[in-house]
C-alpha positions in Angstrom: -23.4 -2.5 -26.4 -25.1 0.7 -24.2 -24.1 0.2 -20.5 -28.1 0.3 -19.7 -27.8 -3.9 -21.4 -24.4 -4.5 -20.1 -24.4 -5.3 -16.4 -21.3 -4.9 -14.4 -19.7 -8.6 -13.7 -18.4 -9.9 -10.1 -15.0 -8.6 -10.9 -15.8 -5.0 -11.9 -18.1 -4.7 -8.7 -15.1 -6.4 -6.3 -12.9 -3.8 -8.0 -15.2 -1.0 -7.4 -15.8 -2.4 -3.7 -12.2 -2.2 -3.0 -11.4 0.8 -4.5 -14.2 2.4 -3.0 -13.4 1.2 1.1 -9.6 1.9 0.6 -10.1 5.0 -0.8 -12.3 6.7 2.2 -9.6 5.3 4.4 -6.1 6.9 2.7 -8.5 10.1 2.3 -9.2 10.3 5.7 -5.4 10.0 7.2 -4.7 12.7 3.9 -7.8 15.3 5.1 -5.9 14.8 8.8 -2.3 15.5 7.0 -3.4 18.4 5.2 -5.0 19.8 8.7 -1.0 19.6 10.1 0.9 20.0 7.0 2.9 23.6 7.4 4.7 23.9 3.6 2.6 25.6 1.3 3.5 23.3 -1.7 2.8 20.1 0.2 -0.6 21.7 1.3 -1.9 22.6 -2.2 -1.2 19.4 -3.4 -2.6 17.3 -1.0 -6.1 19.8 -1.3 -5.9 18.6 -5.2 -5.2 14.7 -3.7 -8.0 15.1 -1.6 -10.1 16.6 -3.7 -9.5 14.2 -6.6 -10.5 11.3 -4.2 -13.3 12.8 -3.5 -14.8 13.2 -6.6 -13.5 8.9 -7.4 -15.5 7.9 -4.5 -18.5 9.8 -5.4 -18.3 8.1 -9.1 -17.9 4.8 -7.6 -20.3 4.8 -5.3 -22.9 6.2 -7.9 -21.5 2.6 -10.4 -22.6 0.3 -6.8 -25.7 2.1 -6.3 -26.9 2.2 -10.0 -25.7 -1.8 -10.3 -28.3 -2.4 -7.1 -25.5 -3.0 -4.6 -25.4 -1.1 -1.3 -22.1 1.5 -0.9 -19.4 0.1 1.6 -19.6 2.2 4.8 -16.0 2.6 4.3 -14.5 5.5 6.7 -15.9 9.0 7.0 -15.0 12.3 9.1 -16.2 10.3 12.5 -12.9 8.4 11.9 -11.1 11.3 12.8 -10.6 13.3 15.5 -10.3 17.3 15.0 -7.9 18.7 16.9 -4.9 16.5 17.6 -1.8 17.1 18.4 0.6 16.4 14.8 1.6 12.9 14.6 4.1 13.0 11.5 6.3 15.7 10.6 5.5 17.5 6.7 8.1 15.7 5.3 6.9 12.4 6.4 3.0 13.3 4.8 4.9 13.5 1.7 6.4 10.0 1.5 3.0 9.0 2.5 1.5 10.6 -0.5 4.0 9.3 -2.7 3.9 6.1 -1.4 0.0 5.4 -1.8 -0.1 7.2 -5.2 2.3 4.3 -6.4 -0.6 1.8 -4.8 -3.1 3.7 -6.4 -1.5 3.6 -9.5 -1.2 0.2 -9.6 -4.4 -0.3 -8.0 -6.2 2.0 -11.3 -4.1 -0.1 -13.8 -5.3 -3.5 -12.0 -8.5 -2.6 -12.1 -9.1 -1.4 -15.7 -8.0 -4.7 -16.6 -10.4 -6.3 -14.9 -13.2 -3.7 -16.7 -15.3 -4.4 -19.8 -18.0 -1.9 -19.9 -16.8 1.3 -21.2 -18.2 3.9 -18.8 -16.3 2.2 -16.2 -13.2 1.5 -18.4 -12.9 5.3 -19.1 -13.4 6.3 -15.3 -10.5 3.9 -14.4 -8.0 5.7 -17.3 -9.1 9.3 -15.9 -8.2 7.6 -12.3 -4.4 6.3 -13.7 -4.1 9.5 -15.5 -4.9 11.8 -11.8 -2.4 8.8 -10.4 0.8 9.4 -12.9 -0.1 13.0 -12.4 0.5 12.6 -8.9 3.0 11.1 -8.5 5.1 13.3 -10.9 4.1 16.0 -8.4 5.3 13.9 -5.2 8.4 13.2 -7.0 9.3 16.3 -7.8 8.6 17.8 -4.6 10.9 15.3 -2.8 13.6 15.4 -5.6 13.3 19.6 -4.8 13.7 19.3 -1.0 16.2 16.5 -1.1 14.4 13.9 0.1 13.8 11.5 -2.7 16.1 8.5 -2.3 16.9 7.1 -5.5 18.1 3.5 -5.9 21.6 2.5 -6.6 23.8 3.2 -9.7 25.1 1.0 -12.1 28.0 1.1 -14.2 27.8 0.3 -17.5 28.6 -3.1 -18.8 30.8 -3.3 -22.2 28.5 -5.7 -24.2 25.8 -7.9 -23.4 26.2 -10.7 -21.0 24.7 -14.5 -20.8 23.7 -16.7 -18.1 26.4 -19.3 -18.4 25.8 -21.7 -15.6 24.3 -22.8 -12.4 26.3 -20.3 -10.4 23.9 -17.7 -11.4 21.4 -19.1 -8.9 23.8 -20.3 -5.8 23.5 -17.6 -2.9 24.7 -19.2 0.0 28.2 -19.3 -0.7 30.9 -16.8 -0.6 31.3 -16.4 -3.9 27.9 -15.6 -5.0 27.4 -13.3 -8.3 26.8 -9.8 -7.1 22.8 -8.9 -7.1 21.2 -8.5 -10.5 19.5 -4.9 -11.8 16.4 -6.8 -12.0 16.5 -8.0 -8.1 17.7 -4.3 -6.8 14.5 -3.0 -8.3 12.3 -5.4 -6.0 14.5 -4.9 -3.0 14.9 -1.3 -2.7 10.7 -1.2 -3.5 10.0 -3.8 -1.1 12.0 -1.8 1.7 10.7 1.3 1.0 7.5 0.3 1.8 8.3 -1.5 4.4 10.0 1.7 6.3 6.7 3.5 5.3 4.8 0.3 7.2 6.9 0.2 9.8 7.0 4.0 10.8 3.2 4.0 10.6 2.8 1.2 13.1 5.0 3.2 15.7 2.5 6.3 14.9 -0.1 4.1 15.2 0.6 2.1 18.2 1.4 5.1 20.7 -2.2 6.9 20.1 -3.8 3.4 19.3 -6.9 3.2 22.4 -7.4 -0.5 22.5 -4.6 -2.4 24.5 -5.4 -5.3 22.1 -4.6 -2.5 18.7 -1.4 -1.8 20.7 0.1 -5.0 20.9 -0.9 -6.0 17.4 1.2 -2.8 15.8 4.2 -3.4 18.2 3.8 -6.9 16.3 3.9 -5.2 13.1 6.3 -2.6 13.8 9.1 -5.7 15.1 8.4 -7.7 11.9 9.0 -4.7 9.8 12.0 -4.0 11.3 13.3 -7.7 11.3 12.5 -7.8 6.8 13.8 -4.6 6.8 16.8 -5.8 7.8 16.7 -9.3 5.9 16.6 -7.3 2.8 19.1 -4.7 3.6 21.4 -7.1 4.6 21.4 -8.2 0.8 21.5 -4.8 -0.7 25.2 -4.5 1.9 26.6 -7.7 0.7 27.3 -5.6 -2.5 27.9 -2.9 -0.9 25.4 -1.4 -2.0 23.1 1.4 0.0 19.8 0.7 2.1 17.2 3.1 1.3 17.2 5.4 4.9 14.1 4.8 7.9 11.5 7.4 8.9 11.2 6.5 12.0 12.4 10.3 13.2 9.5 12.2 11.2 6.9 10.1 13.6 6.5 12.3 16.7 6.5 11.5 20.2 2.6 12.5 20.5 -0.3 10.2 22.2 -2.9 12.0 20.9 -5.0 9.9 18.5 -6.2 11.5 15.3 -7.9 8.4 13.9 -9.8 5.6 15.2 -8.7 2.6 16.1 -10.8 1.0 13.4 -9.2 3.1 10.6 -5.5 2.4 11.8 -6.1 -1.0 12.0 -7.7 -1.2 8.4 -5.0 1.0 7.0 -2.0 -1.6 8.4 -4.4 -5.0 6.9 -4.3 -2.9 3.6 -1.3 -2.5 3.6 -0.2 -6.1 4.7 -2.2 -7.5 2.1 -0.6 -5.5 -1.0 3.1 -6.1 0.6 2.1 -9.7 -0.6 2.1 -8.7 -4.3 4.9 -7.0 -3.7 6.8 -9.9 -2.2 5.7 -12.3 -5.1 7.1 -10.2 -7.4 10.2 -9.8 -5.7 9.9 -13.5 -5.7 9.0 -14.1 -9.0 12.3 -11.4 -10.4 14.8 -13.4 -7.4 17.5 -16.2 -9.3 19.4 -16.2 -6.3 18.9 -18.8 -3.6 19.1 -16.7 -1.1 17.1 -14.3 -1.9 14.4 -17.0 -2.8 14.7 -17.9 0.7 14.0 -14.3 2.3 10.6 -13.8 0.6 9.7 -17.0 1.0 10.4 -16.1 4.6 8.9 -12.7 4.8 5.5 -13.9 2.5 4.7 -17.1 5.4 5.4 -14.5 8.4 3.1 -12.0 6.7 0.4 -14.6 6.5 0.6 -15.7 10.0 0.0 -11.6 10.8 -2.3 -11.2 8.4 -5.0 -13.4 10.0 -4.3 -12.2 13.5 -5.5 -9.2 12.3 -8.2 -10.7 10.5 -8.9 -11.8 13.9 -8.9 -8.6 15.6 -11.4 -7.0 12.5 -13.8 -9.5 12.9 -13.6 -9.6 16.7 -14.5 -5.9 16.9 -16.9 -5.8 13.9 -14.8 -3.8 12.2 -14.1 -5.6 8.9 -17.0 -5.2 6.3 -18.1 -8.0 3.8 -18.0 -8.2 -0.1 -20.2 -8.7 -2.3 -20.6 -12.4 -2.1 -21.5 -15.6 -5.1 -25.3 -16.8 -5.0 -25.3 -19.4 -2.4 -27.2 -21.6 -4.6 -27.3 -24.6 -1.4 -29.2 -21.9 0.8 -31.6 -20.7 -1.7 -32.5 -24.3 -2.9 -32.9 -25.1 0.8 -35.7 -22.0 1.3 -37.7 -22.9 -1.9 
């Protein structure tokens, strides 16, 4: 069927809409990163990042406007502010990279499944296919300067191995199994991002303007710290290592290079994809214990998640989605 008889359905416009407002914001913290960024390999390939977004957003925003929906404002150059004094150290830029390529990734993949028309299925492949490429680059970047922390080892078992009773599950006692393959792979990922979360909040929170912003990332950056150290506390009952902080690439600068608006958006964003993040954790978890500890860290997130919800909507700051027909209203005006 030609795309001209196929409209786009409420899932592939919410897809584009997201894609589209979380997009301009990581490209305007990357166009900031590649103003301070000093290593020539980090620079060229955060010009291709930057230049790759780009050219997504325009394509998206062309699928809204052609559908008969208004582009998202989103966040622009005005979000920045030229000139500031470097906030993260080169190094730091490149976890960030890495980091948001994997949500970008995932974001791409998430989103093609949701798509039915083929113009739009094909633009979301070319989008995966600039991700993987991506992150290969990040990788081996940080693999070359020695700063790519790989997860633990394993030593290979002799033969296969079943389940053979409830003490697979138990967690609270002393002699609880030692952490499954499985359950290190949602750990070390979940505390990764977490250390990238948590680093960005103490950026964030020293060059924040509003007293009000300030307090909420101090919030974020003390909850990050505390799952941080839930999780890692697991990985160290196996002796086992805790992927290391970043706190010590964020400088000591109170100059802001972004608007409050932007840094608070960026932190919602990425509250709301830890949560996916946690559930699979969750989902992969057969110990008690670590059942517990997302259980924990998913309810804490929540209660964060609408104070800053609050703070958005407060400050006009946090634009609406396309919304359902509300068929009560237009019955009501006939």
């Amino acid at each position: 069927m030609d795309k001209e008889e196929l409209k786009l359905t409420s899932a592939e416009i919410g897809t584009l809409w997201g894609e589209y407002v979380n997009g301009t914001a990581i490209n305007m913290i990357n166009k900031y990163m590649l103003s301070i960024i000093e290593d020539e390999k980090m620079t060229e390939i955060f010009e291709d990042a930057i230049k790759i977004s780009d050219n997504q957003n325009q394509e998206i925003a062309r699928f809204i406007e052609d559908e008969g929906f208004p582009v998202p404002v989103g966040f622009s150059e005005s979000d920045l502010n030229k000139g500031s004094s470097r906030l993260f150290s080169d190094i730091f830029c490149l976890h960030y990279l890495h980091i948001m390529t994997l949500h970008g990734l995932i974001g791409h993949t998430t989103s093609l499944s949701s798509s039915v028309r083929k113009d739009l299925r094909y633009f979301y492949e070319s989008c995966s296919k600039d991700a993987m490429s991506m992150y290969q680059r990040t990788t081996d970047l940080l693999l070359e300067k020695g700063h790519f922390q790989r997860d633990p080892y394993f030593y290979p078992e002799h033969k296969p191995e079943f389940v053979l009773g409830e003490h697979f599950i138990h967690g609270f006692s002393g002699d609880k199994r030692p952490l499954a393959a499985t359950e290190i792979i949602a750990l070390s990922l979940n505390i990764k991002k977490k250390i990238l979360k948590k680093s960005l909040s103490i950026g964030f929170s020293q060059v924040a303007q509003s007293k009000e912003v300030r307090k909420f990332l101090e919030k974020m950056q003390t909850a990050s710290n505390k799952q941080i150290q839930s999780l890692g506390k697991i990985l160290q009952g196996d002796n086992l290592p805790v992927p290391m902080s970043w706190e010590s690439e964020v400088t000591s600068s109170q100059d802001s290079p972004f608007s409050d608006k932007l840094m608070l958006y960026h932190m919602g964003f990425l509250l709301q994809s830890a949560q996916s993040y946690h559930g699979a954790g969750l989902a992969s978890a057969m110990r008690v214990d670590l059942v517990t500890t997302y259980e924990k860290i998913i309810l804490k997130n929540i209660m964060i998640t609408k104070e800053w919800f609050n703070i958005m909507i407060k400050n006009n700051w946090l634009e609406q989605p396309p919304l359902a027909p509300d068929r009560k209203e237009i019955a009501k005006d006939k």
